[in-house]
C-alpha positions as CSV (number, residue, x, y, z in Angstrom):
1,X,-7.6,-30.1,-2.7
2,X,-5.5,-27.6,-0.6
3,X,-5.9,-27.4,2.9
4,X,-6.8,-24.2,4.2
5,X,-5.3,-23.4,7.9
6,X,-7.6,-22.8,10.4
7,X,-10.8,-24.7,8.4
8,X,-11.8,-28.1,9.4
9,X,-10.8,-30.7,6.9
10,X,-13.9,-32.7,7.3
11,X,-17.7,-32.1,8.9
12,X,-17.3,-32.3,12.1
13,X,-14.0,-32.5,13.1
14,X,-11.5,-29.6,14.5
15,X,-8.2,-29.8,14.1
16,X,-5.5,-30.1,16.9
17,X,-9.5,-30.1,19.4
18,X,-10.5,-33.8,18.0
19,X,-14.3,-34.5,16.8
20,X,-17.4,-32.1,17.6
21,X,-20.2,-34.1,19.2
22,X,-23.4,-35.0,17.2
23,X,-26.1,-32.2,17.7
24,X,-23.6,-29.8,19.8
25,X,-24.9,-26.8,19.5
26,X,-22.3,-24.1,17.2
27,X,-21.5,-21.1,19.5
28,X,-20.6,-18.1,17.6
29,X,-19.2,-15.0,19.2
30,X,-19.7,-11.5,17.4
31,X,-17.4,-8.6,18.1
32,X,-19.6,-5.6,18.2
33,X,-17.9,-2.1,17.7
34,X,-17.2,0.2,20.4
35,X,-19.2,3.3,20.6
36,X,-17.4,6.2,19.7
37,X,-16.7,8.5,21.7
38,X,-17.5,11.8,21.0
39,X,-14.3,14.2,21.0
40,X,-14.5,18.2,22.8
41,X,-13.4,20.9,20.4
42,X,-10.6,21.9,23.1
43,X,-9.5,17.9,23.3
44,X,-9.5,17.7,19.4
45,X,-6.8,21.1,19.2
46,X,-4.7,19.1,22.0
47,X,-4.4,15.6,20.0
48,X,-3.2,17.9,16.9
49,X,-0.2,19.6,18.7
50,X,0.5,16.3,20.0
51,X,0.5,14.5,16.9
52,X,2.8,17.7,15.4
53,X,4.8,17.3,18.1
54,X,5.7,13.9,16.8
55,X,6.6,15.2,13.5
56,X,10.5,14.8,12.0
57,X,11.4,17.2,10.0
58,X,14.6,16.5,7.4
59,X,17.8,19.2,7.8
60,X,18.3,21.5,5.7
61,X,21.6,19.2,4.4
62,X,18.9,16.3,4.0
63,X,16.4,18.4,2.0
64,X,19.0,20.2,-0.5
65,X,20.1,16.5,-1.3
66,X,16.7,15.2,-1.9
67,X,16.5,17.7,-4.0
68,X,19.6,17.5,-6.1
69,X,19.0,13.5,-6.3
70,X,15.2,14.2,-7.6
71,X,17.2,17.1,-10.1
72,X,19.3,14.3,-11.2
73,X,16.5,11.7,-12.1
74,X,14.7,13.9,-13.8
75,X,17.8,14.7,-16.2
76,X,18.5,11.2,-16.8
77,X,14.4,10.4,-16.9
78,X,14.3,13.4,-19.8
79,X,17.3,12.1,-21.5
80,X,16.3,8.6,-21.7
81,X,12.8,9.9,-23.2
82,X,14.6,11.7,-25.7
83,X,16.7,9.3,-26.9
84,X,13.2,6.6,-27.4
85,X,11.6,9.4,-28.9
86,X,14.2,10.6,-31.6
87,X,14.7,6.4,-32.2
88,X,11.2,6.3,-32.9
89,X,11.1,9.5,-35.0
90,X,13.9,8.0,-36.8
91,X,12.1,4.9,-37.4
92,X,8.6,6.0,-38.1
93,X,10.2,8.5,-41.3
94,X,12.1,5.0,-42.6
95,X,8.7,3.0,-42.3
96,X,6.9,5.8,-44.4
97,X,9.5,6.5,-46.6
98,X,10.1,2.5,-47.7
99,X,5.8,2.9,-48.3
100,X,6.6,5.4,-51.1
């Protein structure tokens, strides 16, 4: 049986806090959820240019690399395709024409 961290090995004991007393009563504590608070139209416009003000935008060096790396992967992804699918065409005609 694996021990589970954080889960008492045996009724009524906790680990590392020593054995619960008979008939203690459990005490449970719930989080409830904040209310939310509701956001002005004029508030709302002002978190958006904030968070845009955050943004990084890649160079125009960083983006024309990008670019010519996602160029390259797609030659090599359409070359590699090829190749499988010429093999296969190659070996689909020899299957059907040994069944003749």
């Amino acid at each position: 049986m694996a021990k589970t961290p954080g889960k008492p090995t045996r009724p009524g004991f906790r680990p590392g806090k020593g054995p619960v007393a008979a008939g203690a009563p459990a005490t449970v504590t719930i989080d409830a959820p904040a209310p939310k608070k509701k956001t002005s139209i004029p508030q709302f416009f002002s978190q958006v240019r904030a968070e845009a003000r955050k943004i990084v935008w890649p160079s125009r060096k960083e983006t024309w690399i990008t670019s010519v790396m996602v160029f390259i992967m797609v030659m090599i992804a359409s070359a590699f395709f090829w190749i499988v699918d010429t093999g296969l065409g190659f070996a689909s005609r020899y299957i059907l024409a040994i069944g003749q």
